[in-house]
Steps between C-alpha positions, in 0.01 A plus 500: 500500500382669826167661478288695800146637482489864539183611429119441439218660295215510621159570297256713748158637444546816734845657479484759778326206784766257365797768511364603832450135666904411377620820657270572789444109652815262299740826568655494126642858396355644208783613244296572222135544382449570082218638291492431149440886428499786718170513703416151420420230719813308705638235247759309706602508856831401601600393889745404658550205800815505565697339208188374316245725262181537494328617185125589459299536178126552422358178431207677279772583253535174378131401561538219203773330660332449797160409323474123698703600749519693848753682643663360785440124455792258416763665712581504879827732567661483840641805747726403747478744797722526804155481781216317345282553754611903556424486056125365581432725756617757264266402237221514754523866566573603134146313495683236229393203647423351161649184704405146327655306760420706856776551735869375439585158574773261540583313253651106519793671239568787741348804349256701681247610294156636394380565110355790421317659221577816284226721337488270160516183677865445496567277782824554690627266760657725824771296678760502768765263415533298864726250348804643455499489157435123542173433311466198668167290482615310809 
């Protein structure tokens, strides 16, 4: 049975600064942004990288759910980009530089890479494949 992740949800405390940080800085496409009544406030965003999805939802709606929790802790996504460093200095001027890690380095498996922070504490790791698709730890 073949199976391939297409999307993620993502629970966010500001809809508009999260919608605007995937669009504006990670360069996703928004296809889609739902109220649950006309007037009312944004219920789900839906982006686009690519092949892969993006969905955001207020976090406040399901306040009991995340009672002991916060959002953004237990998961580290990664974006491969074509120029690492050209991705970074990107982030810089969108003023993004929610950067846990500082500049890109080289890493002993090939990627180039620096990790980076969204809005809710999401961490994402930005990387360059160097390897040629080798993954190597050599």
């Amino acid at each position: 049975m073949a199976a391939r992740v297409t999307s993620v949800f993502l629970y966010v405390n500001d809809m508009i600064r999260s919608r605007d940080f995937y669009h504006e800085v990670v360069g996703a496409t928004v296809v889609q942004e739902l109220a649950e009544y006309d007037g009312g406030p944004i219920a789900l965003v839906v982006l686009r990288l690519h092949d892969f999805t993006i969905m955001l939802h207020p976090q406040d709606a399901h306040d009991q759910e995340f009672r002991d929790q916060r959002v953004g802790l237990g998961i580290h996504l990664q974006l491969r980009v074509d120029e690492v460093d050209a991705f970074y200095q990107h982030c810089i001027e969108q003023g993004a530089m929610l950067s846990l890690s500082g500049e890109p380095v080289d890493q002993a498996w090939g990627w180039r890479e620096f990790a980076l922070r969204d809005p809710d504490g999401y961490v994402w790791s930005i990387y360059q494949d160097l390897s040629g698709g080798q993954w190597t730890t050599a």
